[in-house]
TORKOLFI-117481 format. One record per residue (C-alpha): x, y, z. Coordinates in steps of 0.05 Angstrom, whole numbers, plus 5000, padded with zeros to 4 digits. Example, Ala and Ser with C-alpha at 12.3 -4.5 7.8 and 13.67 -1.06 7.14 Angstrom:
524649105156 527349795143 
This chain:
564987581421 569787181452 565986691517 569687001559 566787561554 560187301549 560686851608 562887421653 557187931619 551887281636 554487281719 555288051725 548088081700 545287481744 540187881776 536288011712 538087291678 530587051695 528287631652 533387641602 530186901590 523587021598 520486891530 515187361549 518588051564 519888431512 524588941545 528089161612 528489761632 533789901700 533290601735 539290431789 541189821812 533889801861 528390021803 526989511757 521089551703 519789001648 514989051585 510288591567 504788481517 506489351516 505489481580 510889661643 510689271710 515789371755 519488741789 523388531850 529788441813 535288841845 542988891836 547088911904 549589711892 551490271833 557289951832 556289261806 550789551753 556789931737 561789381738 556188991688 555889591645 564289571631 564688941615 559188981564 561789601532 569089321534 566488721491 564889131431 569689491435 567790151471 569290541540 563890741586 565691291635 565891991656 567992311593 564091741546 557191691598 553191421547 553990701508 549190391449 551389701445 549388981429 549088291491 551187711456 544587421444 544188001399 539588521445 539789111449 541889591510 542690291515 546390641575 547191331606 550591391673 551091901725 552792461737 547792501673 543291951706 540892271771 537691561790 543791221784 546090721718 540390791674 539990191625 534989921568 535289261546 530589141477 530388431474 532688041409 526787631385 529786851351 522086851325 523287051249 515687341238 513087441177 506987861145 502087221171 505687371236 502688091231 496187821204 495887341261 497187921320 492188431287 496488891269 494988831190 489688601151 489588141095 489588631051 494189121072 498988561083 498288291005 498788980988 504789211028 508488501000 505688730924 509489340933 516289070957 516388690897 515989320853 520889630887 516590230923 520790690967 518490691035 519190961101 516390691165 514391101219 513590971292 514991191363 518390781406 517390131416 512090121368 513989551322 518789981265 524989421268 519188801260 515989191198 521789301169 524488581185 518388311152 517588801084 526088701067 524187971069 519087991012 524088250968 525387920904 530987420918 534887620854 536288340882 542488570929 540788870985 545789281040 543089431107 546590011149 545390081218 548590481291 546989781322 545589141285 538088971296 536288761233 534787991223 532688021143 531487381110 533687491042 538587170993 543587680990 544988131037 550988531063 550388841125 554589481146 555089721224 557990391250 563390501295 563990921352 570291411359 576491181403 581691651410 585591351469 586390721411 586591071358 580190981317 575791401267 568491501276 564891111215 558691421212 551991221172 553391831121 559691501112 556390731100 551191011061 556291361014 559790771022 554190260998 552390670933 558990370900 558189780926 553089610867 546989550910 539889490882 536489630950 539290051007 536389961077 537790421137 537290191202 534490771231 535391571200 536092121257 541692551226 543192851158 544792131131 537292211106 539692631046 543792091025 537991571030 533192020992 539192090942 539191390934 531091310924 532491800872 537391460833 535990770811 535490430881 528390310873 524889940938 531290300981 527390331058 528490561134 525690791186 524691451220 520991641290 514892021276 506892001291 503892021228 506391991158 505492681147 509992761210 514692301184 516192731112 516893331159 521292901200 526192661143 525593421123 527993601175 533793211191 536993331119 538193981137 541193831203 548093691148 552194171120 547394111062 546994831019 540694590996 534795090998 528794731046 523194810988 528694360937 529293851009 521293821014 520893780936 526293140949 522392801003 515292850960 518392580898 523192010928 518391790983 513391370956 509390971010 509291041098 508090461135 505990791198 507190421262 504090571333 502490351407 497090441427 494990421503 492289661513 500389501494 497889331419 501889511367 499189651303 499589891230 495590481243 496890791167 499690471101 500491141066 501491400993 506892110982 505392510925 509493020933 508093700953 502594260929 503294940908 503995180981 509494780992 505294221037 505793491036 500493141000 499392521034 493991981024 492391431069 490690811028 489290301093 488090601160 486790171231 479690361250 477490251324 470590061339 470089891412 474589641478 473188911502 470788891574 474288421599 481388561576 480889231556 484289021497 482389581435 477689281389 478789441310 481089271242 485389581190 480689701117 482090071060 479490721054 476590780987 483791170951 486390780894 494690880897 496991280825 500990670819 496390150818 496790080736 503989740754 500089220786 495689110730 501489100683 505488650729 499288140737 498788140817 493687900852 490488510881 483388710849 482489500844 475589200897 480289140955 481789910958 473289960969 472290221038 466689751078 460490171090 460890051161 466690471161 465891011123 463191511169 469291401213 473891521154 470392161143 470992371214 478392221216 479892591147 
């Protein structure tokens, strides 16, 4: 991006540069140019920030779309698109948006974080951390699921990072969020349709078809929410062992239902029972990702997928779950831990065989815990 560009995007959005800066917020959130609400630490505040009218949100709005490339208006009311710092901001405006330019900036972190990081914040143990980075380096397919805001991109950040550095991996995404630290990487990025210039939609079907000549050993998609997840689950399938992304669901068993689902929103002649039969065999582990109401985020499940039963249902098996035990007083902050709950995963002999440090002991469930687990199950 040219600075041009970015030096008029930085003035048109003046009257949010103090929270655009602000280490601390993790996302704004603009309902018309007199409604501004921030995140942080996962929870909404609103501030006094204003813009002068409609019309210079608007005018902020253009010049941001016009940067990547893209047209915001009347017949294109909605724009996905990237500031230069690398954050992301989503925009729908009226007539759709009845309060006016609606806008979403997520916030590009600089902070690489890493599974310590995770440690560190309470959002994985020990334990689940060494066994989530024991996994990457077998190459396990996994998902990770999430709502909103609930920490999907930074998991998935963190686990393509622990990949083994002589393995090649290609990252797809709508809108590049993705900050991997690997050795080789290729990253792909759609593109939006422009008929008055004369461009093609490039989809993620199309990248993902795309990638698998392109001699990958790991495929990572941003983000699956349309038929594209066939084509992952093909590529799970096929030799691209530890392939990953990330889908928006509550719970892993959600999440296979989820991924079930959205291969049949295709074209796809495929009966549903072959789909489900796809997602139980190619899915192999869900790293499940939540909010909870003190603003934590947390690894609520790290999840095994076994495939499905003779009814057709998912068979899924929690191997770590987050377990709360109280609410601190003072800060109302949630008080819990993440421990294993007493399944051994049907892979574990790989470990053995691959001498990793992870004793078949750590998948012990504390006794404190136990009744909980049983509750819960």
């Amino acid at each position: 991006m040219s600075s041009v560009f970015q030096d008029a995007i930085a003035n048109l959005l003046s009257p949010i540069g103090d929270l655009l800066k602000d280490p601390s917020v993790s996302e704004v959130m603009i309902n018309g140019p007199h409604e501004i609400f921030v995140e942080k630490k996962g929870l909404v505040y609103r501030v006094p920030n204003q813009f002068a009218d409609n019309e210079a949100l608007m005018a902020s709005m253009r010049a941001i779309a016009q940067s990547v490339g893209r047209v915001i208006d009347a017949d294109n009311p909605r724009l996905d698109a990237r500031l230069p710092d690398g954050s992301r901001i989503a925009v729908v405006i009226p007539p759709m948006a009845k309060a006016g330019v609606t806008v979403a900036i997520r916030k590009f972190s600089e902070d690489k974080l890493g599974l310590k990081d995770l440690i560190n914040f309470g959002s994985l143990s020990p334990d689940g951390a060494r066994f989530l980075d024991c996994c990457m380096y077998l190459g396990k397919n996994t998902l990770v699921s999430g709502g909103t805001g609930s920490g999907k991109t930074t998991m998935l950040n963190v686990l393509g990072g622990r990949m083994p550095k002589t393995q090649r991996l290609l990252i797809i995404e709508d809108a590049a969020e993705l900050q991997i630290k690997a050795e080789h990487v290729v990253r792909f990025e759609t593109r939006k349709e422009n008929k008055e210039r004369g461009i093609k939609e490039v989809t993620i079907r199309d990248l993902v078809e795309s990638a698998l000549r392109l001699r990958p050993d790991r495929i990572i998609v941003g983000e699956v929410r349309g038929p594209e997840a066939l084509d992952l689950l093909n590529a799970m399938s096929t030799g691209h062992e530890g392939s990953m992304g990330t889908v928006h669901a509550n719970t892993p068993l959600d999440a296979c239902t989820r991924l079930e689902t959205l291969c049949l929103m295709g074209e796809t002649r495929i009966p549903p029972d072959a789909i489900r039969k796809m997602v139980g065999s190619a899915l192999q582990l869900i790293v499940q990702c939540s909010r909870y109401h003190d603003g934590g985020r947390r690894t609520s499940h790290i999840s095994e997928v076994l495939g499905v039963d003779e009814h057709g249902r998912y068979i899924v098996k929690d191997i770590f779950r987050w377990v709360q035990t109280g609410k601190d007083p003072d800060t109302h902050k949630f008080i819990g831990e993440m421990v294993a709950t007493g399944y051994v995963p049907t892979f574990f002999e790989e470990f053995i065989a691959n001498k990793l440090p992870f004793p078949k002991t750590n998948f012990k469930a504390p006794d404190w815990a136990l009744p909980i687990l049983k509750k819960a199950s």
